[in-house]
N, C-alpha and C positions, 0 to 999 in steps of 0.2 A: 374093783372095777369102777374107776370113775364116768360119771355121767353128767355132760354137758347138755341145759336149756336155755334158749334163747327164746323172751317174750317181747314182741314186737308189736308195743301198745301205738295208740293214739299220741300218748304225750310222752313217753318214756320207751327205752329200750334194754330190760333187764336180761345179764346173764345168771345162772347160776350153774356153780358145778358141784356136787356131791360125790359121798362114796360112804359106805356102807362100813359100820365100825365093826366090831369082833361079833355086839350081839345083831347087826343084820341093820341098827339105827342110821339112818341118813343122814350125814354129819355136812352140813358147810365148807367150803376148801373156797370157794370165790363166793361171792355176791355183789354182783354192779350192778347203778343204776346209772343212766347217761340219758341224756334230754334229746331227743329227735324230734321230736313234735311234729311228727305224718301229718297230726290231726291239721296241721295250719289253715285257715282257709277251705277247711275242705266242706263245711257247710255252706259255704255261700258257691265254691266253684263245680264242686262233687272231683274235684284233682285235688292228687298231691301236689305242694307245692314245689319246686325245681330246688329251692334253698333247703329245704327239708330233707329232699329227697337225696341229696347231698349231706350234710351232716348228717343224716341217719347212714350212709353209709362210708363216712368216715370213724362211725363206730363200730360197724361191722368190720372195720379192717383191726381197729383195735380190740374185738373181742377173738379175731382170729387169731390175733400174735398172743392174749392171754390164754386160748384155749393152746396152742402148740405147744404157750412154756409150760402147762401142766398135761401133755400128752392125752389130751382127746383129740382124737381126729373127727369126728362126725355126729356134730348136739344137735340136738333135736330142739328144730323151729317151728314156730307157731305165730303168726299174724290175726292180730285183731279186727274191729270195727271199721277202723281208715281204713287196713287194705280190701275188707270187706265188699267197703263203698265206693271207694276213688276208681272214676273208669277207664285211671292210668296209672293203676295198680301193677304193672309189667313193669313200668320204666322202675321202677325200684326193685322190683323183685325179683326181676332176672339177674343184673348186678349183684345184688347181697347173695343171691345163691351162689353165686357165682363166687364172689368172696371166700364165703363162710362153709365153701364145700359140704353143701347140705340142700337138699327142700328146703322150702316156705310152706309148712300147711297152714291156708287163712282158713280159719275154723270158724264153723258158724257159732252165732249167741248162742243157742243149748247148750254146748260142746261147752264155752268159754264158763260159762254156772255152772256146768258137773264138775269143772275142774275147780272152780271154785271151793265148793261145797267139798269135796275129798280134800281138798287142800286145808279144811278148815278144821273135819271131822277128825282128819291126822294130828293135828297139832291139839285139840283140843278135846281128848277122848274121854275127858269127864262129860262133857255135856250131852253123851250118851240117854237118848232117853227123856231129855229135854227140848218142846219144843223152840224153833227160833229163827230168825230169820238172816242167810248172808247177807250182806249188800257188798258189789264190789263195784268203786265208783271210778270210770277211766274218764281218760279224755274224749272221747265221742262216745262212747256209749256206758249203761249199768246194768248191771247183772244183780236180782233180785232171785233166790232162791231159798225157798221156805220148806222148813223139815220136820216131820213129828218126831226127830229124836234118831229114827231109824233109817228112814229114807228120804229123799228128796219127793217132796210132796208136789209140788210147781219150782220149776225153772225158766226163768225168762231175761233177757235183752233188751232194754230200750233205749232208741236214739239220744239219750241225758248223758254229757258229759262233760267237764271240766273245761276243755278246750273250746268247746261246740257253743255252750252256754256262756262261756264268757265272752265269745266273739258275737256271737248275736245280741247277746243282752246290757252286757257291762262296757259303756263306752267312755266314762269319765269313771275320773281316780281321786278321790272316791265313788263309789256310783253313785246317781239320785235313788232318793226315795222311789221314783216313776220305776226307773229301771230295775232296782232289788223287786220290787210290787210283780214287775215283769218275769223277772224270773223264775220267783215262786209260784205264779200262777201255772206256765208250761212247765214244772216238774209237776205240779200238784196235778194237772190234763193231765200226763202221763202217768201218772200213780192211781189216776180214778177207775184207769182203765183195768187194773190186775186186782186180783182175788186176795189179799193180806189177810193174816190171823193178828189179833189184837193182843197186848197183853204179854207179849214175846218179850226175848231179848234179840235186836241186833248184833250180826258182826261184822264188823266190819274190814275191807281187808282192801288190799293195794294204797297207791300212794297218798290218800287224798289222808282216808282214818287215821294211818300212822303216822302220817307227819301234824294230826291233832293228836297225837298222845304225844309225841316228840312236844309239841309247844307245852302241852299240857305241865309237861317233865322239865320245862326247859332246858334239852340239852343240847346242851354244848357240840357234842360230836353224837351222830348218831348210832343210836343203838337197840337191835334187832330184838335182842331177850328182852329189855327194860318196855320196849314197847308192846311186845306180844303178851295177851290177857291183859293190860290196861282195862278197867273199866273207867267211863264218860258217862256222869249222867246228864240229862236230859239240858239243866241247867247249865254243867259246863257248857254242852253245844252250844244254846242260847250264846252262851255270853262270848263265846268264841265267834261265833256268827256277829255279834252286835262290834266286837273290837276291830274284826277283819276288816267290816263294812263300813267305818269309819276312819278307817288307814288309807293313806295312799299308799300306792305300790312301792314306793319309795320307804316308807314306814314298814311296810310288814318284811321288809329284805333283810330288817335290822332284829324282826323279834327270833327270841333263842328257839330253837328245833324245827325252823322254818328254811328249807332248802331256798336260797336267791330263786333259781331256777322255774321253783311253784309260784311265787309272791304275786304274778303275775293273775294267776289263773286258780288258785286255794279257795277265795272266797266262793265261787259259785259249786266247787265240792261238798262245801261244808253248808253250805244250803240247802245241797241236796240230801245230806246226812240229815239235818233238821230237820225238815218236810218229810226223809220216811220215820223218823223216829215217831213225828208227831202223829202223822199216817194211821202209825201201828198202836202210838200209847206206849211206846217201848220204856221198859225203865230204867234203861241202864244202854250205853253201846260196846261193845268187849273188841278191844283191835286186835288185830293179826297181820305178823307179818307176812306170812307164809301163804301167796296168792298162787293164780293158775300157774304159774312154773314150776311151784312145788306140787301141784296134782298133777302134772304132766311127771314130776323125777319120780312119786309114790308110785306110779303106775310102769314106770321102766321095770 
């Protein structure tokens, strides 16, 4: 029995479809990712933007025609932060329903870190028993959820995201020194504000961590296994943060495991990787690929 999810980020619009092998394991059959970028603008307007709203669902028509040619009729969708927040969250969400012959559930921040955090616990059943911390960094918003090993201790959502932060903060290509100073200051505001254990290890998970293992790996074409359990320590960050921030946009389109797509919008992810790693003392960051879509298919 296969099973189709559609996650309907800020900056990205992932499908995946599974199906269950002999011993019961959730095997891969599709995985896309396509750029809608809901988030556009949506900090300075609280709307989606019209061109957004538009290519995000010219991929909904394109996930329709791949989910029919592998016979799912009816995936299960989930909307993030943007639709969250934007107070013209209808004008897209009626059409893709409409498309994609399914709901939109826009799930609240808790909802998006428990699925996180399952998503994580699945793939990485050694760390059983170890504390540590998720982080899943999207385009308007992160997902911070800390665990002694067993259960989810705190789960939380805040307004920090890739899209969000580079429109308000990053105006020149390279940014100034003023502006990165900017940046790091409102994630570091919002990080003062939540309860962190120290001494952890991050993990990190959705597009921003993987596509720093992917540079990390320099690959060529990307790829899912190579980059899930990656370990980043603290310095890679560092210096991945120092080479972003010195590239124009035009420069980071060209480094190896870097999607054109992010080049745009990478650097204020990975700042905000730096900032919680620093946060915490973390000594190490562990990637994964397997985000809320895949604690939405574990729980089918």
């Amino acid at each position: 029995m296969r099973t189709a999810v559609i996650d309907i980020g800020s900056n990205t619009l992932l499908l995946l479809i599974v199906e269950p092998d002999a011993s019961g394991t959730l095997k891969p059959i599709i995985d896309l990712c396509r750029f809608g970028r809901l988030g556009k603008g949506l900090d300075a307007s609280g709307n989606l933007h019209a061109e957004s709203i538009a290519k995000s669902l010219d991929i909904c028509r394109e996930y329709r025609g791949v989910m029919d040619e592998h016979r799912v009729a009816k995936p299960k969708i989930i909307g993030t932060q943007a639709l969250r927040e934007a107070k013209n969250a209808a004008e897209f969400l009626a059409p893709a329903e409409a498309i994609l012959g399914a709901p939109i559930e826009v799930i609240a921040g808790k909802r998006e870190a428990d699925l996180a955090f399952t998503a994580v616990a699945k793939t990485f059943p050694e760390l059983a028993g170890t504390p540590y911390v998720v982080v899943d960094v999207g385009g308007a918003s992160t997902e911070l959820i800390t665990t002694d090993g067993t259960r989810v201790v705190t789960a939380v959502s805040v307004p920090i995201g890739v899209v969000r932060l580079t429109e308000r903060h990053l105006h020149h290509s390279p940014p100034t020194a003023d502006e990165l100073a900017a940046l790091e200051a409102d994630i570091d505001r919002h990080l003062a504000e939540l309860a962190l254990p120290t001494g952890v290890p991050v993990i990190g998970t959705a597009g921003t961590a993987t596509t720093m293992a992917a540079i990390k790996l320099e690959l060529a074409h990307y790829d899912s296994s190579a980059v899930t359990g990656l370990r980043l320590s603290p310095e890679v960050i560092d210096a991945q943060r120092a080479r972003l921030a010195a590239a124009t946009a035009d420069d980071r389109r060209a480094i190896r495991g870097l999607q054109p797509e992010r080049a745009d919008v990478i650097l204020a992810g990975i700042v905000i990787y730096a900032r919680v790693v620093k946060r915490i003392g973390a000594p190490v960051m562990i990637t994964c690929d397997r985000g809320i879509r895949w604690g939405i298919a574990y729980e089918s």
